[in-house]
DSSP file (Angstrom, degrees, kcal/mol; ACC not computed):
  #  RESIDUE AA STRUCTURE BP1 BP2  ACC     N-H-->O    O-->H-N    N-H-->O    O-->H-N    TCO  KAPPA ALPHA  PHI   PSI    X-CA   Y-CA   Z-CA
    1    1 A X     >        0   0    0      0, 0.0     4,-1.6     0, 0.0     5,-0.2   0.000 360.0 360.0 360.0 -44.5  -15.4   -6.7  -16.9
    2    2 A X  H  >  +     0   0    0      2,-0.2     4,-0.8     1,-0.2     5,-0.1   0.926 360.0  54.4 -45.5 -52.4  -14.6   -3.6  -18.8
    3    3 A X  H >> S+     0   0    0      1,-0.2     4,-3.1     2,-0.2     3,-2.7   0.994 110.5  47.0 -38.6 -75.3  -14.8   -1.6  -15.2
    4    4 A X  H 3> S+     0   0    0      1,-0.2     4,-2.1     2,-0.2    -2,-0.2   0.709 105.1  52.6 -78.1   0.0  -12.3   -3.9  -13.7
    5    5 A X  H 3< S+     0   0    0     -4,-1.6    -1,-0.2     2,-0.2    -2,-0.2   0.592 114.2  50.8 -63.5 -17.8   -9.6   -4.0  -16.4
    6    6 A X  H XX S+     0   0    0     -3,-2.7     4,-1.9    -4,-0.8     3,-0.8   0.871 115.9  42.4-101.2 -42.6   -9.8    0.0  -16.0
    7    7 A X  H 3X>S+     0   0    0     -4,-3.1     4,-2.1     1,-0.2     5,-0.7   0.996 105.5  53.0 -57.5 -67.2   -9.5   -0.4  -12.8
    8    8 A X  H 3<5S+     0   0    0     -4,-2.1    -1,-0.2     2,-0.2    -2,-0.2   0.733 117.0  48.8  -7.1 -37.5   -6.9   -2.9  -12.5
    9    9 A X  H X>5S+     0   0    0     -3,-0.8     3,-4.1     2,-0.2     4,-1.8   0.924 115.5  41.5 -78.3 -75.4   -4.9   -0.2  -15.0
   10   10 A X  H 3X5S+     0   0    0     -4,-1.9     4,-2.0     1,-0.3     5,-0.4   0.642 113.0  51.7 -12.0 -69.3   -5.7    2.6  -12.9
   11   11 A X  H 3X5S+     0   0    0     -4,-2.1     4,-0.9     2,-0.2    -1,-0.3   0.729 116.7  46.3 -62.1 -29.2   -4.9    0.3   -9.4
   12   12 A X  H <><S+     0   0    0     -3,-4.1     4,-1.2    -5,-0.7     5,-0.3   0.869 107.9  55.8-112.7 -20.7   -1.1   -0.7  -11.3
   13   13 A X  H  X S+     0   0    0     -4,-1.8     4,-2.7    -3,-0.3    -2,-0.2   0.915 110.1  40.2 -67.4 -33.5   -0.4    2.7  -12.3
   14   14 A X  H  X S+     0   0    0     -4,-2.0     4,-1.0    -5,-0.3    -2,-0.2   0.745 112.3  59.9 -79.3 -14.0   -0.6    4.2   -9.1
   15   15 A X  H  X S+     0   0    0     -4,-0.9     4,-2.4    -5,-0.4    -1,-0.2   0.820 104.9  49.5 -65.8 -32.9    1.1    1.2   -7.9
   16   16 A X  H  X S+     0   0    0     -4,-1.2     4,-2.3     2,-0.2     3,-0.4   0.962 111.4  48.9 -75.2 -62.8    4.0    2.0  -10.2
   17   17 A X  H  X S+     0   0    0     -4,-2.7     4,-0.8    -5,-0.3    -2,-0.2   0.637 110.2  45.6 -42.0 -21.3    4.1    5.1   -9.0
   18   18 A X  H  X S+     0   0    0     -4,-1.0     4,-3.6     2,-0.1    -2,-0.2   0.770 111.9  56.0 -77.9 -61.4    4.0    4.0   -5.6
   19   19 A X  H  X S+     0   0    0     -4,-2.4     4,-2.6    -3,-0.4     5,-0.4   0.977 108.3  51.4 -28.4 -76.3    7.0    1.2   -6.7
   20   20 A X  H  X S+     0   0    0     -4,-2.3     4,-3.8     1,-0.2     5,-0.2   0.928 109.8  45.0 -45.7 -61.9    9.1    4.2   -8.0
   21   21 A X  H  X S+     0   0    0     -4,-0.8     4,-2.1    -5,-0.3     3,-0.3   0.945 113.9  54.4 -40.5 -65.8    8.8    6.3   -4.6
   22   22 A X  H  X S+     0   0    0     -4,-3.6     4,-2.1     1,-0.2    -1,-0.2   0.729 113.4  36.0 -30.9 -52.7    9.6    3.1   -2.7
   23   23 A X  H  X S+     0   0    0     -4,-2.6     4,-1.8     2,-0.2    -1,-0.2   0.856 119.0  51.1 -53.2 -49.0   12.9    2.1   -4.6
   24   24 A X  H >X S+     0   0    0     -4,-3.8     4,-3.5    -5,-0.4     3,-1.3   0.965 112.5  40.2 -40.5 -75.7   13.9    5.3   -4.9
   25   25 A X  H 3X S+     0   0    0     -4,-2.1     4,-2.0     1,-0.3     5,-0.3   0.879 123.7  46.6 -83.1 -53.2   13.4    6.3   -1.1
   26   26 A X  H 3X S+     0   0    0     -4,-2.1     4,-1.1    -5,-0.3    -1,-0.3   0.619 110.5  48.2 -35.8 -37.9   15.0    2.7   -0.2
   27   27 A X  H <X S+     0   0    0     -4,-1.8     4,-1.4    -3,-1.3    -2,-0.2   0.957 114.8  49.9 -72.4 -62.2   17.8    2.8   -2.5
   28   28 A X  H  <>S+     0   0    0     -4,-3.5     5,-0.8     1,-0.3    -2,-0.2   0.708 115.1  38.9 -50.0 -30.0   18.5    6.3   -1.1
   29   29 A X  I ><>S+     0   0    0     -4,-2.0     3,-4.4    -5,-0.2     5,-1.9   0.947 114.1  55.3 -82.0 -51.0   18.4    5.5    2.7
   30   30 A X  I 3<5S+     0   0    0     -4,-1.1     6,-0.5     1,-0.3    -2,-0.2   0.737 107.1  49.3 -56.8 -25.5   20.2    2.1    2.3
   31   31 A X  I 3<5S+     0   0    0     -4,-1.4    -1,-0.3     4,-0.1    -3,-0.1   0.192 130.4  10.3-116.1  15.3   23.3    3.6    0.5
   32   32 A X  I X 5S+     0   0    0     -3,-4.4     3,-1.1    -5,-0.2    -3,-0.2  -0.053 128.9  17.4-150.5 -74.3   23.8    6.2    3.0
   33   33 A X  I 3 <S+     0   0    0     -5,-0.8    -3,-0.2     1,-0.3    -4,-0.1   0.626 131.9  36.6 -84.5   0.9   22.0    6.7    6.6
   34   34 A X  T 3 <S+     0   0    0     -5,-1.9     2,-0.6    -6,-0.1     9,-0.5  -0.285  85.5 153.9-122.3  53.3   20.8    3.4    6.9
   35   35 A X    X>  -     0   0    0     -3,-1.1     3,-8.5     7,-0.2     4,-2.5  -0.582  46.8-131.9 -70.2 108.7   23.8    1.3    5.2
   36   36 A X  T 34 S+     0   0    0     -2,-0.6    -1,-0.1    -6,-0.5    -5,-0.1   0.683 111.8  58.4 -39.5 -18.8   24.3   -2.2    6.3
   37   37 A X  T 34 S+     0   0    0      2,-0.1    -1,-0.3     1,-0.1     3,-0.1   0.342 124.1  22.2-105.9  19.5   27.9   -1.5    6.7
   38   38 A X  T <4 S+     0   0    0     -3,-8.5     2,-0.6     1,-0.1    -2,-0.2   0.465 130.4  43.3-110.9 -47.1   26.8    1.3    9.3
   39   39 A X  S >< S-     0   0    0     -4,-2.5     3,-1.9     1,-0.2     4,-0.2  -0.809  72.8-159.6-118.6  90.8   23.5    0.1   10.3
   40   40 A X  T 3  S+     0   0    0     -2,-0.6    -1,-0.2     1,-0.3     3,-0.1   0.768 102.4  31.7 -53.2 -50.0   23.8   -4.0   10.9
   41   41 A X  T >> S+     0   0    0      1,-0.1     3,-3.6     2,-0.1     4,-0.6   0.436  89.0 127.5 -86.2  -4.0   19.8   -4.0   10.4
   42   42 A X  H X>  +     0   0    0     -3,-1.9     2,-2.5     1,-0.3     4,-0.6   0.623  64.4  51.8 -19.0-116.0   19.8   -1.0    8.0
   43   43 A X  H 3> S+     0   0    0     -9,-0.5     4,-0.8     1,-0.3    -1,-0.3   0.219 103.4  53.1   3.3 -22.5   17.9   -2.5    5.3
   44   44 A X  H <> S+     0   0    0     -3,-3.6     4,-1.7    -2,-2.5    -1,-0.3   0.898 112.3  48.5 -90.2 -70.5   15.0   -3.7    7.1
   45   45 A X  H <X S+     0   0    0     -4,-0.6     4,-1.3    -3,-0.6    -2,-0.2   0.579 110.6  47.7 -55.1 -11.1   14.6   -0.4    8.4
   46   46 A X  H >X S+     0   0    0     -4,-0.6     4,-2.2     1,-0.2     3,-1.5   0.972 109.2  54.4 -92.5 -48.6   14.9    1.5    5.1
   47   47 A X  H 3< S+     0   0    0     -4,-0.8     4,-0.3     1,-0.3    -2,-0.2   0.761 106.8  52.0 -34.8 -24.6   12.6   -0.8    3.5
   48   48 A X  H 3< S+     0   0    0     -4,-1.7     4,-0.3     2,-0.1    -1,-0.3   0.961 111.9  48.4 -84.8 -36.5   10.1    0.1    6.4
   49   49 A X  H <X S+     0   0    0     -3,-1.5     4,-1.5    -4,-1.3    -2,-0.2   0.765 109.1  46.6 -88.0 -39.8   10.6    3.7    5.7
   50   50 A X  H  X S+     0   0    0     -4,-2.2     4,-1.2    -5,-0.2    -1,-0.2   0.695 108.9  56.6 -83.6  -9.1   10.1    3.9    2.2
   51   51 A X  H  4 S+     0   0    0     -5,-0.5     4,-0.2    -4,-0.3    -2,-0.2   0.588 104.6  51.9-111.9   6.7    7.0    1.7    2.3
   52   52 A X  H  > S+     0   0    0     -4,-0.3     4,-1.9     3,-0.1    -3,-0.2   0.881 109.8  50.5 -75.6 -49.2    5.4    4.2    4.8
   53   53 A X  H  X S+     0   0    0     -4,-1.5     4,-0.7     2,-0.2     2,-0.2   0.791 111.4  48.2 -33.0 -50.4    6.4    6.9    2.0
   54   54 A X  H >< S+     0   0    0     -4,-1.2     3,-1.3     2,-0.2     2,-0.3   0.592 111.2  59.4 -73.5-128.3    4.5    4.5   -0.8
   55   55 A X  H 3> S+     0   0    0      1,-0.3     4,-1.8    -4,-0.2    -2,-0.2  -0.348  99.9  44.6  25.6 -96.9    1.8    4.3    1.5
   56   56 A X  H 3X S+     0   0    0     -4,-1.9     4,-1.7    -2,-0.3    -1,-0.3   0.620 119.0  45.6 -40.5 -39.6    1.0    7.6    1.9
   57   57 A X  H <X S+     0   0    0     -3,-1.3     4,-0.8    -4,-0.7    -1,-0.2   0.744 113.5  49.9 -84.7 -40.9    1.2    8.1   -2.3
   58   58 A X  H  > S+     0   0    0      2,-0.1     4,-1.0     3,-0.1    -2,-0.2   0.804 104.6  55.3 -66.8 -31.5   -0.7    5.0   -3.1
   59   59 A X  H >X S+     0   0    0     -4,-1.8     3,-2.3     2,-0.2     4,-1.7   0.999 112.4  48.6 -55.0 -72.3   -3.6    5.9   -0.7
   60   60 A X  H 3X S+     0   0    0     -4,-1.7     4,-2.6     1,-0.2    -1,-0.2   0.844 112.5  46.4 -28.0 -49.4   -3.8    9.1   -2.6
   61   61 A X  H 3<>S+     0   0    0     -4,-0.8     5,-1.2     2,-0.2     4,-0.4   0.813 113.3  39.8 -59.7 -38.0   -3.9    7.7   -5.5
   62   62 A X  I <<>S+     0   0    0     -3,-2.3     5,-0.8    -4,-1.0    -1,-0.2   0.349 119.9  53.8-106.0   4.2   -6.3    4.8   -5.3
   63   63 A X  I  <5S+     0   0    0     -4,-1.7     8,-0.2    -5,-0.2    -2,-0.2   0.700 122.4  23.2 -96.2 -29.3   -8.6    7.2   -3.2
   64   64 A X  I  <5S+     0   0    0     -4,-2.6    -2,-0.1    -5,-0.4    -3,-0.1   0.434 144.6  15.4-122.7  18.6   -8.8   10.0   -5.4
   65   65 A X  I > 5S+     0   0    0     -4,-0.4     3,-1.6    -5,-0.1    -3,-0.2   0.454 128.8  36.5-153.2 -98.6   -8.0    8.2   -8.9
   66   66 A X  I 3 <S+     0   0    0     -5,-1.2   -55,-0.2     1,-0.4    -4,-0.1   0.478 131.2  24.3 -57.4 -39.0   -8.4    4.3   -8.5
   67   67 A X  T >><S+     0   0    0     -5,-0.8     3,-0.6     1,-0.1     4,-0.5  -0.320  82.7 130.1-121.0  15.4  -11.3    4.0   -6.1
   68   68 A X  G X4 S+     0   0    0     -3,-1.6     3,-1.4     1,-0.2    -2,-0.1   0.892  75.0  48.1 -20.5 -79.9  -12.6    7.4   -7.1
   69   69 A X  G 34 S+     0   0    0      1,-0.3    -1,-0.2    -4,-0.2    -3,-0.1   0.295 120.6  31.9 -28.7 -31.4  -16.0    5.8   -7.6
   70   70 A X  G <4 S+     0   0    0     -3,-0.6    -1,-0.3    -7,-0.1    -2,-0.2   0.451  81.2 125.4-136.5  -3.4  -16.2    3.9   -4.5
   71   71 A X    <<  -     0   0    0     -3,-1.4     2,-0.3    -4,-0.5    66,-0.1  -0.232  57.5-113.0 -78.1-167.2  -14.3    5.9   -1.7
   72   72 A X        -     0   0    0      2,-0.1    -1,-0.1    64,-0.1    -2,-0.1  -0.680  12.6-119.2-129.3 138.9  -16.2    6.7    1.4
   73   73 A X  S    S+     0   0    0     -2,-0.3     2,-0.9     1,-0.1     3,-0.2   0.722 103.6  69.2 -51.8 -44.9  -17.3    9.9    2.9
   74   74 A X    >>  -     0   0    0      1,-0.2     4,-2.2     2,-0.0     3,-0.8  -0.817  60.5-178.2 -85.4  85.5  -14.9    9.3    6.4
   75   75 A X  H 3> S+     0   0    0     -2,-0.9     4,-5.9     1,-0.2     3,-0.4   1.000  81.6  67.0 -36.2 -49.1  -11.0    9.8    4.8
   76   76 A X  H 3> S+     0   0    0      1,-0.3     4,-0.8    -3,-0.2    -1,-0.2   0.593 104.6  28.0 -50.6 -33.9  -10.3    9.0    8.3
   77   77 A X  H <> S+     0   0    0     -3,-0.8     4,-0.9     2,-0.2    -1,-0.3   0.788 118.3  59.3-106.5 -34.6  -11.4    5.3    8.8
   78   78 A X  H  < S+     0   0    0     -4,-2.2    -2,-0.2    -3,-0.4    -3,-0.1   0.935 106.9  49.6 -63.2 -36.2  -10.8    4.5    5.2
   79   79 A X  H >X S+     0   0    0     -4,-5.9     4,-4.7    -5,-0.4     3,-1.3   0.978 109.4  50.6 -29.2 -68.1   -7.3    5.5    5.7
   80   80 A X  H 3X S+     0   0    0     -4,-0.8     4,-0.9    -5,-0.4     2,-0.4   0.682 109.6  42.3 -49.0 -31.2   -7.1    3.6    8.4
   81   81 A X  H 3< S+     0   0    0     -4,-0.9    -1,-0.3     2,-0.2     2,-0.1  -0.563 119.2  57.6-113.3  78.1   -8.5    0.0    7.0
   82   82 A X  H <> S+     0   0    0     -3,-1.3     4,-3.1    -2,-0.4    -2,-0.2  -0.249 106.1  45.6 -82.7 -51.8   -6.0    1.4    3.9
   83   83 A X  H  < S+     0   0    0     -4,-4.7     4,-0.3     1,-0.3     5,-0.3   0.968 111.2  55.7 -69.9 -72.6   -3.0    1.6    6.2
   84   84 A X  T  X S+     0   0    0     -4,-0.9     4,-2.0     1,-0.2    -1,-0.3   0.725 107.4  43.9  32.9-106.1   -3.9   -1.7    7.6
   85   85 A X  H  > S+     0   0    0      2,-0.2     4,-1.0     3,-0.1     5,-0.3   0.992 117.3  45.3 -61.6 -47.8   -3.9   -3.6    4.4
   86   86 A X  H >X S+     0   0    0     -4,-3.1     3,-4.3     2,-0.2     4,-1.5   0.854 106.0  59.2 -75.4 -66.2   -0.6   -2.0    3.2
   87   87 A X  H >> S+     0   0    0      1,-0.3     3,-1.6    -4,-0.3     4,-0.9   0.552 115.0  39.5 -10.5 -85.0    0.9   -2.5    6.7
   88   88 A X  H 3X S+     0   0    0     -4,-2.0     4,-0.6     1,-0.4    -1,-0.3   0.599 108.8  52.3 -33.0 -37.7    0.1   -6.4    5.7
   89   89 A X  H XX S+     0   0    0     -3,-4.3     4,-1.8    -4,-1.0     3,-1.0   0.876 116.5  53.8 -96.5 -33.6    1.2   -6.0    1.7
   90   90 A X  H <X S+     0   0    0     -3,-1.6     4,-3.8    -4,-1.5    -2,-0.3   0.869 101.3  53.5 -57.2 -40.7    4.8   -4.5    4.3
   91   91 A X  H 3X S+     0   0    0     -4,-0.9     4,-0.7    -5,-0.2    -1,-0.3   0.664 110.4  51.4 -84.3  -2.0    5.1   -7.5    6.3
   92   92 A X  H XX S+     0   0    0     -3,-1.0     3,-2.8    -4,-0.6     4,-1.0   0.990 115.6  35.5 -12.2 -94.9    5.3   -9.4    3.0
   93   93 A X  H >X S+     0   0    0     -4,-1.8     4,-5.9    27,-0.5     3,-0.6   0.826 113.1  57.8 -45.5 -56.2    7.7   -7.7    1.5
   94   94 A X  H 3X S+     0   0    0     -4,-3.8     4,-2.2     1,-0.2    -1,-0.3   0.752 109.3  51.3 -50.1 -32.2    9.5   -7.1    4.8
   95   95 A X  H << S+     0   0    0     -3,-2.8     4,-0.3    -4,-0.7    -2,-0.2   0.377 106.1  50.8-107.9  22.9    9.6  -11.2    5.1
   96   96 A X  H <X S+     0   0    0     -4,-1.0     4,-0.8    -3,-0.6    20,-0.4   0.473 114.3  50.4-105.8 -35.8   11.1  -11.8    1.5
   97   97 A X  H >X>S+     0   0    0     -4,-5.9     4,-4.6    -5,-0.4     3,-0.9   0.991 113.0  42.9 -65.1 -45.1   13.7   -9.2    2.6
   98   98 A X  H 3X5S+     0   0    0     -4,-2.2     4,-1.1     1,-0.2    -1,-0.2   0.623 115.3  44.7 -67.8 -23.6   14.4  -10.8    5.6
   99   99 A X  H 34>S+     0   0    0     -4,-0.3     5,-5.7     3,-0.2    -1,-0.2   0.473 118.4  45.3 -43.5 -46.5   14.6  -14.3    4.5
  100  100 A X  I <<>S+     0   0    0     -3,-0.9     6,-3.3    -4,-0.8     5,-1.8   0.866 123.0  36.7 -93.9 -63.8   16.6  -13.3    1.4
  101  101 A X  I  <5S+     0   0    0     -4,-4.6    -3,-0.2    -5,-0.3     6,-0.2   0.963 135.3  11.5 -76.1 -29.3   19.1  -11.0    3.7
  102  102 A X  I  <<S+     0   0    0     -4,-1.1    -3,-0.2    -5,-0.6    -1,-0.2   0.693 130.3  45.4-110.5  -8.3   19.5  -12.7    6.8
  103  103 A X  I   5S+     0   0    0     -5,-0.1    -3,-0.2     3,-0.0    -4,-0.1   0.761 132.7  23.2 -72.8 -72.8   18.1  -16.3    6.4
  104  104 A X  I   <S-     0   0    0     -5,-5.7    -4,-0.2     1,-0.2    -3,-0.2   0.742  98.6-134.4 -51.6 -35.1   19.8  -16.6    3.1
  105  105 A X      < +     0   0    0     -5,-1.8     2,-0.3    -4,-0.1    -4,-0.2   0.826  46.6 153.5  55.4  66.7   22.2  -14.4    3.6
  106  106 A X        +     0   0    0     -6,-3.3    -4,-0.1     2,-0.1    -1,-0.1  -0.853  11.2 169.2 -99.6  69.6   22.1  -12.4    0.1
  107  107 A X        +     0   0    0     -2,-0.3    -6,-0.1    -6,-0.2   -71,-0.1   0.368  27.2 122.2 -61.1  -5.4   23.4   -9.3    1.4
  108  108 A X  S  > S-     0   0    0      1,-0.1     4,-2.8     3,-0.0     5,-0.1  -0.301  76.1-119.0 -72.6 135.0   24.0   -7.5   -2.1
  109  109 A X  T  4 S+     0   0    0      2,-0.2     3,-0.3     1,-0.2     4,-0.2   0.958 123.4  49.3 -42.4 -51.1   22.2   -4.1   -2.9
  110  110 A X  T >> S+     0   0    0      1,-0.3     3,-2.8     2,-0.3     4,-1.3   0.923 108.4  53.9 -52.6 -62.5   20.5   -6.4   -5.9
  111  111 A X  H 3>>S+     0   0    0      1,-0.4     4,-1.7     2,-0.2     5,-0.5   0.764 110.9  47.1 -42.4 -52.9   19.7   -9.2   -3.3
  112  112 A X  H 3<5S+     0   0    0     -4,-2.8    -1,-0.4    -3,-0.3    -2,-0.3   0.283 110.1  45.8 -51.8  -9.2   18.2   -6.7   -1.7
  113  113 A X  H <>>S+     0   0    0     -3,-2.8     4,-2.1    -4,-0.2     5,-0.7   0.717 115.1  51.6-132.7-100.6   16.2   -5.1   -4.5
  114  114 A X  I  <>S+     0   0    0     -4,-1.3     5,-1.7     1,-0.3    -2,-0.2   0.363 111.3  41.5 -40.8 -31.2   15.0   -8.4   -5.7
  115  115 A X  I ><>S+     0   0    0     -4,-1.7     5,-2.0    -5,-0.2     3,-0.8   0.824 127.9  28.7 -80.6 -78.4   13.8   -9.9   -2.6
  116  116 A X  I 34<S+     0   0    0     -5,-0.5    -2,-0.2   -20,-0.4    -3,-0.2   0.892 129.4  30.5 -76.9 -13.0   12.0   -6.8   -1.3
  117  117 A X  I 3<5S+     0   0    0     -4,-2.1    -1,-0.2     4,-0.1    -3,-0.2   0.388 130.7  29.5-108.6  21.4   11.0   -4.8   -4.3
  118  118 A X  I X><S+     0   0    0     -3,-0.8     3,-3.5    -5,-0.7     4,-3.2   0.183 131.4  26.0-116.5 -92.3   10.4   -7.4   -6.9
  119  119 A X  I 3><S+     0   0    0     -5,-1.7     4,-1.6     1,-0.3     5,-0.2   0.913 130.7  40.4 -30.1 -56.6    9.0  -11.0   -4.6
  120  120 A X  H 34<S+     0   0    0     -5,-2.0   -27,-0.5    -6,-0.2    -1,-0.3   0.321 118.9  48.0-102.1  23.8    7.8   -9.3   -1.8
  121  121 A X  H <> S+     0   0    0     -3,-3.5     4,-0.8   -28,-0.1    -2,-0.2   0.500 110.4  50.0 -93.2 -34.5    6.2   -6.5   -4.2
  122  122 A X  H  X S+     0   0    0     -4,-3.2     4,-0.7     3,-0.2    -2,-0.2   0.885 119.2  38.6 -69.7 -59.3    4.7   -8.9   -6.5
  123  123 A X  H  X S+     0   0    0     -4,-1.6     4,-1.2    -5,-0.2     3,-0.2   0.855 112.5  52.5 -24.2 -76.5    3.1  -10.8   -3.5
  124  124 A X  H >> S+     0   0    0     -5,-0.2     4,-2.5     2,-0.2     3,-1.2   0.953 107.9  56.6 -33.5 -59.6    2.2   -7.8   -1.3
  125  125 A X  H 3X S+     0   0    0     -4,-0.8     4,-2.0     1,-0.3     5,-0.3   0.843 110.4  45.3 -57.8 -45.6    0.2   -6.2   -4.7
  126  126 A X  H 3X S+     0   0    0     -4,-0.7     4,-0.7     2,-0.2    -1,-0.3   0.805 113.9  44.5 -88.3 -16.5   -1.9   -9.2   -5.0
  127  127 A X  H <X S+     0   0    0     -4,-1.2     4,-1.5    -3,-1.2    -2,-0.2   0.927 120.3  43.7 -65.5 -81.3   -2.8   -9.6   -1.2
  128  128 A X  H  X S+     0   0    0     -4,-2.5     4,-2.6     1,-0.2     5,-0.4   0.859 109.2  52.6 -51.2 -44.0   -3.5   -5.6   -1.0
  129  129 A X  H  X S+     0   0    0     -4,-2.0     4,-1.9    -5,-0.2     3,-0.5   0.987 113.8  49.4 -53.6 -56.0   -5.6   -5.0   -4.4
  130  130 A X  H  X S+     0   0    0     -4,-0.7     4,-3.8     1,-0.3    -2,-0.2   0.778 113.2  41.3 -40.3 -38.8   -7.7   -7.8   -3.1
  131  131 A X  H  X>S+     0   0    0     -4,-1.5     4,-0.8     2,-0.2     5,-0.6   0.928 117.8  50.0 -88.1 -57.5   -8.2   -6.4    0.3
  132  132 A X  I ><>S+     0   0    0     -4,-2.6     3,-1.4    -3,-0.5     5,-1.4   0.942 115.6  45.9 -87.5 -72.3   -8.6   -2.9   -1.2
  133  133 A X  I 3X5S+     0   0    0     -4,-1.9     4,-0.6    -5,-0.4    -1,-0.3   0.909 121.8  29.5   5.5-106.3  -10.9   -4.3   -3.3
  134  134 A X  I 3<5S+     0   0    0     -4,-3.8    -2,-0.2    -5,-0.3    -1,-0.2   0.282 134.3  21.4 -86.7  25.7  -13.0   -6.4   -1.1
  135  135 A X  I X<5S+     0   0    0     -3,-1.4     3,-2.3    -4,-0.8    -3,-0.2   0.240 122.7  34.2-133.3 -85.5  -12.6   -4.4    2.0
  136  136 A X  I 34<S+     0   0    0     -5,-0.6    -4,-0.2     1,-0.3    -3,-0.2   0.450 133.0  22.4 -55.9 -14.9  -11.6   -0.7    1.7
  137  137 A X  T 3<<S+     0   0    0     -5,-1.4    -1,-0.3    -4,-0.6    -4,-0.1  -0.226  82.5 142.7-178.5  13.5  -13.3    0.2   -1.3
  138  138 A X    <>  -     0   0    0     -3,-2.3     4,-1.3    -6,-0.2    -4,-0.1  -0.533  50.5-133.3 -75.3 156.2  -16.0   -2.5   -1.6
  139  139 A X  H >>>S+     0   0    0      2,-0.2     4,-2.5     1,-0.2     3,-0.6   0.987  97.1  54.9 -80.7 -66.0  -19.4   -0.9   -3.1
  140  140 A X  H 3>5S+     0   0    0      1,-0.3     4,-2.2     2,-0.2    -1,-0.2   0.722 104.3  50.7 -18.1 -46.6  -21.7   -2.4   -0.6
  141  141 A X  H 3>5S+     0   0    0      2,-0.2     4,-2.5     1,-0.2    -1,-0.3   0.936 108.6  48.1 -93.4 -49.4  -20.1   -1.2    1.9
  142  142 A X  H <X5S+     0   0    0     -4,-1.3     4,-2.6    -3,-0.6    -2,-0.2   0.899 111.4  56.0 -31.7 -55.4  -20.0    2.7    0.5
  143  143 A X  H  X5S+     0   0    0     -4,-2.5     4,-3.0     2,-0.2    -2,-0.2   0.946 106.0  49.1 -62.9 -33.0  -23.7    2.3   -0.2
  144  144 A X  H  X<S+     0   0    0     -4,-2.2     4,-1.1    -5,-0.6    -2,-0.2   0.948 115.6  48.9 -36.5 -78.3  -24.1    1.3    3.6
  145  145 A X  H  X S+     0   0    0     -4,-2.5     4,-1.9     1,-0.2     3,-0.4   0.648 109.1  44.8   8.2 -88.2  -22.2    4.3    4.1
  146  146 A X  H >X S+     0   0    0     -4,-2.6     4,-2.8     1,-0.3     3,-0.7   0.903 111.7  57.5 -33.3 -68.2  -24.0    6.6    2.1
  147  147 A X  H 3X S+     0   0    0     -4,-3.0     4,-0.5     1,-0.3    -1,-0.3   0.433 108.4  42.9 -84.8  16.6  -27.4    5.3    3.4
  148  148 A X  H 3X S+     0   0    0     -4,-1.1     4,-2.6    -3,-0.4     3,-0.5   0.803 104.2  58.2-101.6 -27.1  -26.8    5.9    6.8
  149  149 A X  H <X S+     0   0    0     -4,-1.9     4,-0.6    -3,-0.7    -2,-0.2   0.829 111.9  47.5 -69.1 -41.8  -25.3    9.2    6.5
  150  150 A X  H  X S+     0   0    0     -4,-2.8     4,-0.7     2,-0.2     3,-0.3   0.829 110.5  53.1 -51.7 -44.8  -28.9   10.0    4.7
  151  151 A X  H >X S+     0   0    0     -4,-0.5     3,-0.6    -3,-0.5     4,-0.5   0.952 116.9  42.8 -40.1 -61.2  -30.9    8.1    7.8
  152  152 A X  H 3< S+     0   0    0     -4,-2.6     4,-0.3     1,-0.3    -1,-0.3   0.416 108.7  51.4 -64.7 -12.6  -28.9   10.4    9.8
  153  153 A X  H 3X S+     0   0    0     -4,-0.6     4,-1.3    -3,-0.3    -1,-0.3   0.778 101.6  68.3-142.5 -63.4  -29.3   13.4    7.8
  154  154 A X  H << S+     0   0    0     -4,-0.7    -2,-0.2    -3,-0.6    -3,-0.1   0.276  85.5  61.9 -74.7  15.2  -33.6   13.2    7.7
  155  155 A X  T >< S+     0   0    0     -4,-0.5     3,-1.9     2,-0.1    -1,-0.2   0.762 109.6  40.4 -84.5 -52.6  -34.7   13.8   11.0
  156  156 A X  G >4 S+     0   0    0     -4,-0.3     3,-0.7    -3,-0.3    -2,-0.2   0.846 107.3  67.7 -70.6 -22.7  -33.3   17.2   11.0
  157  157 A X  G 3< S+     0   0    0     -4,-1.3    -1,-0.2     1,-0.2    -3,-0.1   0.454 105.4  37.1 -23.6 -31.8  -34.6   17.4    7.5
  158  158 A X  G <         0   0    0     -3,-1.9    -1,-0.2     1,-0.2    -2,-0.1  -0.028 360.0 360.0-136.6  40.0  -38.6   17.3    8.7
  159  159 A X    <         0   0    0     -3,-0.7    -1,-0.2     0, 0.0    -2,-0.1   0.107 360.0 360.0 -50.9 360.0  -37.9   19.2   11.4
């Protein structure tokens, strides 16, 4: 229990950190090259571009910090099943913006903030730790890993 509360901390600091970039890099596109009063879908798309950006910062983070312990030998394909799940925690988020800006049509920078970085952050985060969790980063699945890489390893070994 102790394990996953440290994890859990870990997993919501890099999430914050992740959070920050995202708002940041979202506020910054929306209030100048993607601006709703330039760019009629602007918002969707800066929200798409600042959660590639969090992506990228949270993978690091719960790969070389969060998931320390448990990542996998192949970045490449744990990358991959990472981007995945956050692609997934995106179309969340992406449909509490869309809902919010264009259903509801609560076009206000806040409106905006509040539907995709609060609702559809809040949401996303418990779909993607889970997934991270019990896909990308499951222990079973590392020890597979591990003990095939070993198989593979001891034929040329007693050679």
């Amino acid at each position: 229990m102790r394990r996953l509360i440290a994890q859990l901390a870990r997993f919501g600091i890099v999430g914050a950190v992740g959070f920050v970039v995202d708002l940041g890099v979202f506020n910054l596109l929306r209030a100048t090259v993607l601006s709703p009063d330039e760019i009629h879908s602007g918002p969707f798309w800066a929200k798409v571009v600042s959660t590639i950006v969090a992506i990228f910062v949270n993978w690091m983070g719960n790969r070389y910090w969060t998931f320390r312990n448990q990542r996998r030998s192949v970045a490449a394909k744990e990358g991959l099943e990472f981007v995945v799940v956050s692609l997934g925690g995106m179309v969340i988020s992406l449909g509490c913006l869309g809902v919010s800006h264009y259903v509801l049509g609560f076009t206000s920078a806040l409106a905006d903030n509040i539907s995709g970085n609060v609702i559809g952050l809040v949401l996303g985060t418990v779909f993607r730790f889970w997934l991270y969790k019990a896909w990308v980063y499951h222990p079973d699945r590392v020890e597979r890993e591990a003990d095939r890489a070993a198989d593979a390893e001891a034929p040329a070994a007693q050679r």
